[in-house]
Backbone bond lengths (Angstrom), bond angles and torsions (degrees), N, CA, C in turn:
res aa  C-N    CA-C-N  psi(-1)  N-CA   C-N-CA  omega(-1)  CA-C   N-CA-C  phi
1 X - - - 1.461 - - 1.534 109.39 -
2 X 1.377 106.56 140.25 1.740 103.40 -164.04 1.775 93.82 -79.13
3 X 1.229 118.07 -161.44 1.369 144.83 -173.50 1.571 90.28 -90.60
4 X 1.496 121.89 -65.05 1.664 102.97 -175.01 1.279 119.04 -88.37
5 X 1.660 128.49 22.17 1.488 126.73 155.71 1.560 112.27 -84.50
6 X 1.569 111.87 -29.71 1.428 129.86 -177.81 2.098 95.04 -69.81
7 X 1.061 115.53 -46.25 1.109 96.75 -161.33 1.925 108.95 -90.73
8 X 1.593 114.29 -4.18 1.413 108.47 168.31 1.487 106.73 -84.95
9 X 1.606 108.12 -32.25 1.430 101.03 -177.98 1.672 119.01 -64.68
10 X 0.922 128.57 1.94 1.817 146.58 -179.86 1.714 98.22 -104.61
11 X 0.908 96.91 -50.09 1.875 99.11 173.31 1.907 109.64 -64.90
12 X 0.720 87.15 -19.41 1.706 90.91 -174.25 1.318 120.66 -110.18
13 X 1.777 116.30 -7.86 0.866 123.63 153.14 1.666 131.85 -114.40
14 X 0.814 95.03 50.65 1.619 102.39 -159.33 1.804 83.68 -133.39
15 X 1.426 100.61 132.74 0.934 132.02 172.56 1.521 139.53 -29.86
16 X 1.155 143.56 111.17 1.728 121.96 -157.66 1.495 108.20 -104.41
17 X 1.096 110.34 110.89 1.353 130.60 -175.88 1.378 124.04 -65.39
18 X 1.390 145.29 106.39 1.542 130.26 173.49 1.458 116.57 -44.18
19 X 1.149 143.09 112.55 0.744 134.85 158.59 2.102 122.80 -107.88
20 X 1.288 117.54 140.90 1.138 120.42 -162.37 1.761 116.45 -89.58
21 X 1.273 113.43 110.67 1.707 111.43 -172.52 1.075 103.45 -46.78
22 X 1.663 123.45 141.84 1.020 129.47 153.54 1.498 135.27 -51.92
23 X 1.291 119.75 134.01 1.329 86.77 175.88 1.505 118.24 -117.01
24 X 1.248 111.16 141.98 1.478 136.83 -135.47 2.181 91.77 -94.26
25 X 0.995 118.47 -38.49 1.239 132.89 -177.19 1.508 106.57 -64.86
26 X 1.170 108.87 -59.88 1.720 104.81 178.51 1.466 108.49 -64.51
27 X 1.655 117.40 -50.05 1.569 100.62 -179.26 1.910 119.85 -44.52
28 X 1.280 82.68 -51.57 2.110 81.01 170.26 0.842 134.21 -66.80
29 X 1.821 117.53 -5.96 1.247 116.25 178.27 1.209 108.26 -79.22
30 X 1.430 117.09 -42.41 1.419 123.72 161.31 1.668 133.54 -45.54
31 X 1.373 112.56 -31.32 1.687 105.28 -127.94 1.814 71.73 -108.80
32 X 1.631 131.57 -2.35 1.172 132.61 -177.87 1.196 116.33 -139.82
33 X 1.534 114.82 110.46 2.117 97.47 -169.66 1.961 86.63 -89.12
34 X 1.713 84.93 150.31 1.291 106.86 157.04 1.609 145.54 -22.29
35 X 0.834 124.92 63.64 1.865 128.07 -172.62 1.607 112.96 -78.82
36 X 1.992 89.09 147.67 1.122 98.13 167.36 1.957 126.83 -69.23
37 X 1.076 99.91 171.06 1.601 79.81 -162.31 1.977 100.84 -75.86
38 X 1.360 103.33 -20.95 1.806 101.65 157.78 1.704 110.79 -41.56
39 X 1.102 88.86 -70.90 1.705 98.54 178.85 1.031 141.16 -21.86
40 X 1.983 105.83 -49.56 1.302 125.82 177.90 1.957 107.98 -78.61
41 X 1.519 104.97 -45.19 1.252 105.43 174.93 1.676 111.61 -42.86
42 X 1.371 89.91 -58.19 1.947 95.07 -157.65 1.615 99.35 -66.24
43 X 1.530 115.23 -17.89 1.645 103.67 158.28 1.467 141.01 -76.98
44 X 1.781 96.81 -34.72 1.173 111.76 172.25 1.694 121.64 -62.06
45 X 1.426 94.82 -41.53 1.722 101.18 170.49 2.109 115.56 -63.95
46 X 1.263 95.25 -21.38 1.410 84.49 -177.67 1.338 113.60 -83.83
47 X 1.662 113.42 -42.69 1.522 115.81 160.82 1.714 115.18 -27.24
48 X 1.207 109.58 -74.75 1.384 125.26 -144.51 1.705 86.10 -86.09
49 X 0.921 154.83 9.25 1.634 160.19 126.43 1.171 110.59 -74.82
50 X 1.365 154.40 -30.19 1.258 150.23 161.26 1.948 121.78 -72.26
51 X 1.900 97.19 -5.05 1.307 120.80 148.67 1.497 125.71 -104.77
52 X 1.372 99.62 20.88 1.808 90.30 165.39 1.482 119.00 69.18
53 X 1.708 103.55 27.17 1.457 125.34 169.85 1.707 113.11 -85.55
54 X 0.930 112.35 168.74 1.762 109.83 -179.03 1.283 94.97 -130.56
55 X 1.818 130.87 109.99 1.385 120.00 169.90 1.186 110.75 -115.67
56 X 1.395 125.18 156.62 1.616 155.89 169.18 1.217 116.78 -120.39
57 X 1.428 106.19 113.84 2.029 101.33 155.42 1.243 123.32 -102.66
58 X 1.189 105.36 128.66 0.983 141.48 -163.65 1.583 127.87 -96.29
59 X 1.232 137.39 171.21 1.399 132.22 157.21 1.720 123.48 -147.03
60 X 1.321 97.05 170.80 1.661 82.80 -161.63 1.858 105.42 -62.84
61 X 1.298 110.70 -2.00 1.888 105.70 -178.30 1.271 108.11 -99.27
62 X 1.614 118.37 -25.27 1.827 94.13 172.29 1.424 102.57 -123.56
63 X 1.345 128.04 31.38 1.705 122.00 171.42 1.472 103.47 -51.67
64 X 1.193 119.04 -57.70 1.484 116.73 -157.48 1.755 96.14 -87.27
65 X 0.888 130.31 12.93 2.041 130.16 172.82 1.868 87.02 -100.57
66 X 1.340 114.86 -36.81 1.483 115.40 -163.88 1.726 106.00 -96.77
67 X 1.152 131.12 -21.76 1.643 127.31 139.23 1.557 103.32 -44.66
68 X 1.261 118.25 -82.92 1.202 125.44 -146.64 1.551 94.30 -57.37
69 X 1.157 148.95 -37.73 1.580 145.19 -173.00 1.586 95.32 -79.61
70 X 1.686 131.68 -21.93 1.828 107.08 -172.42 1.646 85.87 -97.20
71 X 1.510 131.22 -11.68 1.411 124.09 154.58 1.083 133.18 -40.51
72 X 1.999 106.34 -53.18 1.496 109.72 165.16 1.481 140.69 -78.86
73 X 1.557 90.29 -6.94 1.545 102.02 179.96 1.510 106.50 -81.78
74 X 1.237 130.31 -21.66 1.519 130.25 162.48 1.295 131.23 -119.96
75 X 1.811 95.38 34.87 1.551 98.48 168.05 1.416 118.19 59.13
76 X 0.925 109.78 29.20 1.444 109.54 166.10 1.772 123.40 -106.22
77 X 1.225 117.51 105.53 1.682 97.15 155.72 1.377 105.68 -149.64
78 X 1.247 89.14 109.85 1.320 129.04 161.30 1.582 123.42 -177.25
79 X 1.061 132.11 109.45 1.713 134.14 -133.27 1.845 83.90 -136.75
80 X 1.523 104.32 145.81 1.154 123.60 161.87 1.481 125.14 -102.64
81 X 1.408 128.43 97.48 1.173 110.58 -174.41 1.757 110.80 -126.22
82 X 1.576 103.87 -178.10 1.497 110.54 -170.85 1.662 108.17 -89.12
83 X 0.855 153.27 120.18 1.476 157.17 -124.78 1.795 83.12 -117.77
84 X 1.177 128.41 -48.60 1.357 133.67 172.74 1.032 138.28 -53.18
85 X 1.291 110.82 -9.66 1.635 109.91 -156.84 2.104 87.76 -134.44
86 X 0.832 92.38 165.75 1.836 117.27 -171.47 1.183 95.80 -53.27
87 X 1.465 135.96 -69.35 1.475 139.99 -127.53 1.759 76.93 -110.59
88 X 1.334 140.72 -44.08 1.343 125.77 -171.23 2.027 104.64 -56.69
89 X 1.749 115.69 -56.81 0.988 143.62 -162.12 2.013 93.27 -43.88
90 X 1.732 82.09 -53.74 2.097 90.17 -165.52 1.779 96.59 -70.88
91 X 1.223 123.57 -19.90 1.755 131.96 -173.88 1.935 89.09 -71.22
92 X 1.459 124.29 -48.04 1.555 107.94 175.84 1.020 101.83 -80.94
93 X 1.083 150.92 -5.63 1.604 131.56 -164.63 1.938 93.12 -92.58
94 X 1.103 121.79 -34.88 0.962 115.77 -156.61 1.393 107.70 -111.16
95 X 1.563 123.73 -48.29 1.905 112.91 -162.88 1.586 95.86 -76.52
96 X 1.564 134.11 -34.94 1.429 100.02 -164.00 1.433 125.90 -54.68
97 X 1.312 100.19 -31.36 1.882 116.02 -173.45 1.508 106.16 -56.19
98 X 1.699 109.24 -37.65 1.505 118.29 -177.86 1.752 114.26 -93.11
99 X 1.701 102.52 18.86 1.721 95.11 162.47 1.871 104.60 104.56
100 X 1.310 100.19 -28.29 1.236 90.25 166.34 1.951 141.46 -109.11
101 X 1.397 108.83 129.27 1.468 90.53 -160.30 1.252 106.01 -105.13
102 X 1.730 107.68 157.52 1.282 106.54 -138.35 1.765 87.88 -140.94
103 X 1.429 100.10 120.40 1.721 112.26 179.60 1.171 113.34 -95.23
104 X 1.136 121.45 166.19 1.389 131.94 -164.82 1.838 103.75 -122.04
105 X 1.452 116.53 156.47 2.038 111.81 178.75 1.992 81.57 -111.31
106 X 1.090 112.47 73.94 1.433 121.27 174.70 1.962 102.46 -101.58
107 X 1.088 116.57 27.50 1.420 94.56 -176.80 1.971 88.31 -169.86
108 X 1.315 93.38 136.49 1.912 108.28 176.84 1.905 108.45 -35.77
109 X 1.124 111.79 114.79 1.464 112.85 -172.38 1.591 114.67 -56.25
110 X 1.253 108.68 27.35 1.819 101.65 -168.38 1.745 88.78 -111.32
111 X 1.658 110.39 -29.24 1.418 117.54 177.22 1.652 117.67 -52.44
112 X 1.231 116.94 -40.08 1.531 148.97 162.79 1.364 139.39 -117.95
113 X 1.038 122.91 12.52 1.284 118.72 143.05 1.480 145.42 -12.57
114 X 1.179 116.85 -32.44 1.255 132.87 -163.92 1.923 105.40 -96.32
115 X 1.884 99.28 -56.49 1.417 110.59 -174.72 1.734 90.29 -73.36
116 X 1.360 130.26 -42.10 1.745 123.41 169.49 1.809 110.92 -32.00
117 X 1.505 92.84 -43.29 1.808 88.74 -168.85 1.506 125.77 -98.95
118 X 1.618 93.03 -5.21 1.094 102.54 171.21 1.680 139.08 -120.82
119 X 1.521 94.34 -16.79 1.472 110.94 -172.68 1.634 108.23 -122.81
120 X 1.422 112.24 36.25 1.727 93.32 -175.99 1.753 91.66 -152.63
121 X 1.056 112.10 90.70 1.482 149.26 -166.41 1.762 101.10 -67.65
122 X 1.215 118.52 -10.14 1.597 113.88 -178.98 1.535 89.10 173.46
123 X 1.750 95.58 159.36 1.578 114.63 172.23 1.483 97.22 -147.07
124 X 1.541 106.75 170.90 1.050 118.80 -150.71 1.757 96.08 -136.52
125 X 1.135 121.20 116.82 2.119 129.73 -166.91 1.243 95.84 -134.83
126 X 1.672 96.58 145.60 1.654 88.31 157.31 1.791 105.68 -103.00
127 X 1.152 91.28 176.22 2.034 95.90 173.90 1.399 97.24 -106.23
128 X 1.838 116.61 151.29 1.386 124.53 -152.49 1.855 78.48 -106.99
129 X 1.660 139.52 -13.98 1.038 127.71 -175.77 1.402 86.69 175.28
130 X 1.704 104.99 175.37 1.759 119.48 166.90 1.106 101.11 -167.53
131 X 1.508 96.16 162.77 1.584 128.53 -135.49 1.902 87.60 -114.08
132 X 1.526 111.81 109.34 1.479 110.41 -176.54 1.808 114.48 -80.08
133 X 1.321 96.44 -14.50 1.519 111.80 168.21 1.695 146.18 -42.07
134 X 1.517 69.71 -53.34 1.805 103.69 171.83 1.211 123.19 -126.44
135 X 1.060 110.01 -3.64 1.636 109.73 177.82 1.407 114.22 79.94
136 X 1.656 110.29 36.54 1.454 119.24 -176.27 1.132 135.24 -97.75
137 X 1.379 149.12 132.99 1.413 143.66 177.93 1.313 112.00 -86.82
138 X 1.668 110.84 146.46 2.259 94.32 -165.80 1.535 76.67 -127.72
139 X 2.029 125.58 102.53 1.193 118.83 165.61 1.796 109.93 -78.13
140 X 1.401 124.62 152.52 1.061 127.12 154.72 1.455 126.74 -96.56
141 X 0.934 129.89 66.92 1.784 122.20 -157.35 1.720 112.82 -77.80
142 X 1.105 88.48 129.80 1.794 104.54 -170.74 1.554 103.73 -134.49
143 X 1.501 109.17 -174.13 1.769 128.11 -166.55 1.819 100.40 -46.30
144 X 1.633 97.28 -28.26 2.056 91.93 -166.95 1.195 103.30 -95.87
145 X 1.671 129.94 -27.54 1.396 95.16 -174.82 1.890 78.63 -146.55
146 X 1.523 118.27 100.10 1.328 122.39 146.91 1.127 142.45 5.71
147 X 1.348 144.20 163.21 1.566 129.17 170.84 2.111 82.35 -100.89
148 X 0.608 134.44 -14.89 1.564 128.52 -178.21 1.470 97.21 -67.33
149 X 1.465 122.65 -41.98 1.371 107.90 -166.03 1.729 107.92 -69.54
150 X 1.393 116.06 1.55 1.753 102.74 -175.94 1.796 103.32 -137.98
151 X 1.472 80.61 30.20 1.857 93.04 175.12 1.312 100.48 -147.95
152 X 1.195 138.65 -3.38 1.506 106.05 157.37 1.585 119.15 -122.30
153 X 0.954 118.97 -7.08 2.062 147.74 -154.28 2.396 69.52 -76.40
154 X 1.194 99.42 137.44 1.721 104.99 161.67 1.496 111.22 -62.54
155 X 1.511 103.73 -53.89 1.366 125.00 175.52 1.550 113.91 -100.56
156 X 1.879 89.20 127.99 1.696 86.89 -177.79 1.675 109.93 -136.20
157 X 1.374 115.44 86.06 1.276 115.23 174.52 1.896 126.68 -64.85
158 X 0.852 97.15 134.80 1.911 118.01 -173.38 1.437 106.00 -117.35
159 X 1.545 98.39 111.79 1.141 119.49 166.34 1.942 114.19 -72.20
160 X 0.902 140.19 154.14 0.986 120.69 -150.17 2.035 115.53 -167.06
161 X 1.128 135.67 44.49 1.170 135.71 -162.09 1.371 108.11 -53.77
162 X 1.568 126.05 135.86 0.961 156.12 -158.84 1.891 114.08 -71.63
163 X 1.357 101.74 -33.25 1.927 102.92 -171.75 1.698 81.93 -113.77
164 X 1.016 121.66 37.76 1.736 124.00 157.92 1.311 96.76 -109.59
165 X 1.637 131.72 17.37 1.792 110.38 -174.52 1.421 92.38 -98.50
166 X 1.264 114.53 170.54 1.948 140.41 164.03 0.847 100.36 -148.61
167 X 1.486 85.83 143.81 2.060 113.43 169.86 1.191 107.96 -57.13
168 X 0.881 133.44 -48.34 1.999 119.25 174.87 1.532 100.33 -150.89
169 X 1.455 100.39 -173.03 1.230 133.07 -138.93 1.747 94.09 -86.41
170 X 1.278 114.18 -40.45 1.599 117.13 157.29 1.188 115.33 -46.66
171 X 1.422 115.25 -89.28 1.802 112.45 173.32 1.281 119.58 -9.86
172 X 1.803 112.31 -54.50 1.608 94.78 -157.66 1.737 102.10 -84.48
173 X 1.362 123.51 -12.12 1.470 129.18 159.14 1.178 133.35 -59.61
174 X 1.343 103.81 -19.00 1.484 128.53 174.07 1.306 134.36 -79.67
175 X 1.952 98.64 -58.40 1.307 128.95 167.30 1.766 98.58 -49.32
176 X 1.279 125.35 -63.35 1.310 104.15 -153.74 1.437 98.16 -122.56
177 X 1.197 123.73 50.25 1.272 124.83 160.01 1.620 125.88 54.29
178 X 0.871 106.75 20.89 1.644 110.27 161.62 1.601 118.56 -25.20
179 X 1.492 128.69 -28.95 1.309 110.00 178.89 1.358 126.48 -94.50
180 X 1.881 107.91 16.53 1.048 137.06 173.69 1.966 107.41 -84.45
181 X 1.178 113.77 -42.97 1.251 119.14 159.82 1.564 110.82 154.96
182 X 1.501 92.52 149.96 1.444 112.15 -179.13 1.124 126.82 -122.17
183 X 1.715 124.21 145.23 1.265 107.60 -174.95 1.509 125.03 -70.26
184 X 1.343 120.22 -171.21 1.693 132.87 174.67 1.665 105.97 -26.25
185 X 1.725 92.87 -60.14 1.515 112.66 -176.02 1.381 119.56 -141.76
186 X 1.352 102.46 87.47 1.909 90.44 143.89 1.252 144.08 -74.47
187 X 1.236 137.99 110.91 1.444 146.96 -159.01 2.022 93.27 -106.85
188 X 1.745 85.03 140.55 1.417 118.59 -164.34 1.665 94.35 -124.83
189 X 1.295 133.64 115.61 1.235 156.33 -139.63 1.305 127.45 -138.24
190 X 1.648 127.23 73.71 1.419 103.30 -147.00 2.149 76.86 -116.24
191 X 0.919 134.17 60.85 1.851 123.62 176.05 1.367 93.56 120.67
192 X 1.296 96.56 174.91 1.712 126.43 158.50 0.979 122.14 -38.65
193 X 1.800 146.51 137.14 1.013 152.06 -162.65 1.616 87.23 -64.71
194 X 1.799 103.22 142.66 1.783 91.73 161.94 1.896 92.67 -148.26
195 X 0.844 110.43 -163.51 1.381 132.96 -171.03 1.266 122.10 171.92
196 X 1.408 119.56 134.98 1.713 133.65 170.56 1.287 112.89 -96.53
197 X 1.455 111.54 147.45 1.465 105.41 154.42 1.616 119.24 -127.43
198 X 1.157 122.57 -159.62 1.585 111.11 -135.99 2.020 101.00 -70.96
199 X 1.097 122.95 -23.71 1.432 156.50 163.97 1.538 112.13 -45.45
200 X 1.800 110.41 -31.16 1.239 116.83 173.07 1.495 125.20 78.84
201 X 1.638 111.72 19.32 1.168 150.11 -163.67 1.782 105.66 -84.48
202 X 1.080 114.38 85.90 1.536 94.39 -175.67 1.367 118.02 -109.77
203 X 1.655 99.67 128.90 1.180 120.65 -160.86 1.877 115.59 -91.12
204 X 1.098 131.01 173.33 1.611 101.95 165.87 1.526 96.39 -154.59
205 X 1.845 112.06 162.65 1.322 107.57 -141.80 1.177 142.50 42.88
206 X 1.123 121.02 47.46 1.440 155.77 -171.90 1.703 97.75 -83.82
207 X 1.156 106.54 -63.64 1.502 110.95 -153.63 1.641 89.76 -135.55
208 X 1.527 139.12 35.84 1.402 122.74 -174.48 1.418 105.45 174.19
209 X 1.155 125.71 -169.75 1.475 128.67 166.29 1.688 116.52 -46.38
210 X 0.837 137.86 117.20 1.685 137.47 145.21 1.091 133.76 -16.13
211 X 1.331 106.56 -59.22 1.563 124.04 -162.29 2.175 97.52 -124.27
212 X 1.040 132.50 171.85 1.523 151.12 -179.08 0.965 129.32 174.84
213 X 1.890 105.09 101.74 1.249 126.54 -151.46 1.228 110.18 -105.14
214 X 1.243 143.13 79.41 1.678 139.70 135.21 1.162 155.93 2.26
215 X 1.535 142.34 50.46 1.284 160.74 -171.24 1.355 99.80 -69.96
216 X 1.417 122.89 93.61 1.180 131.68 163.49 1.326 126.83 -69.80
217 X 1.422 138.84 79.65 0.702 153.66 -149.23 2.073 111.80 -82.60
218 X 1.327 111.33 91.09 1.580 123.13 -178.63 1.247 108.95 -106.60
219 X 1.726 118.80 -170.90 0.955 126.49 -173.41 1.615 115.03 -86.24
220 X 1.446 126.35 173.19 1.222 119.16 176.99 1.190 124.45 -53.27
221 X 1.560 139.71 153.59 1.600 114.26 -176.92 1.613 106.49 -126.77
């Protein structure tokens, strides 16, 4: 008998122990006290700024006056948005008139591909929730707005409503049932694409958007 038949046959005979699941609910109840939803914001914004995020709060009367001004502050107009969804629909109604034109992912990406990778300088997503923990964005990408639209655009602004945050990464798995089902891709979002190399050099937009722009979306003020 070789050396690794001797050592599965000890594995296979060795005894099976009860052991008791952890439970995963009490550790988090602990390991995070309870916040007001101020709390979580003014944490979540510091996270996701201490990753080289750019945030704005915002409200539902000047979100789209406050796109269109972080548009002009980096020369951009020409915006990618979801033609389907609320905040894409009010993004045409409103920037072309003000100079900026605004495309739609209305057609199989093999049709465009090319002007996608080369000619569309920012897009415009909302976030389905965020993570006040880490400073994370939780995209859901579906039929209206792609996982392409917040992985290849240089610039990728996130719309972002404010009583969609959780204390961690449990909660928001919890809160809305994720083990009920998930799409293709959920994307977890903490800044600007970056990457190191062996030198420890960290670079950003490497492999993704550049820049990740934040419209914090609150109540009227």
């Amino acid at each position: 008998m070789s050396a690794r038949d001797r050592i599965l046959a000890k594995l296979k005979a060795a005894p099976l122990l009860p052991k008791a699941e952890p439970d995963v609910a009490a550790w988090f109840a602990g390991h995070r006290p309870v916040e007001s939803n101020d709390q979580k914001v003014e944490r979540f914004r510091r996270c996701i700024e201490l990753a080289h995020a750019e945030v704005h709060a915002v409200t539902p009367a000047n979100w789209l006056a406050k796109l269109r001004e972080v548009l002009a502050s980096k020369q951009i107009d020409r915006l990618l948005v979801a033609e389907g969804t609320p905040h894409g629909a009010a993004a045409l109604d409103t920037l072309p008139v003000q100079g900026v034109e605004c495309s739609t992912y209305d057609m199989p990406i093999e049709a465009w591909k090319t002007e996608m990778f080369t000619a569309t300088p920012a897009s415009l997503t909302a976030a389905r929730a965020a993570i006040a923990e880490t400073g994370t964005l939780i995209l859901w990408p579906d039929a209206d707005e792609p996982r392409l639209m917040s992985l290849v655009p240089p610039v990728h602004i996130v719309l972002l409503d404010r009583t969609r945050l959780y204390n961690t990464f449990f909660e928001a798995m919890q809160t809305e049932g994720w083990k009920d089902g998930l799409p293709t891709n959920s994307l977890l979002v903490s800044g600007p694409s970056k990457t190191a190399d062996i030198q420890q050099t960290l670079a950003y937009g490497a492999h993704g958007p550049k820049e990740l722009v934040v419209l914090l979306l609150g109540d009227e003020q």
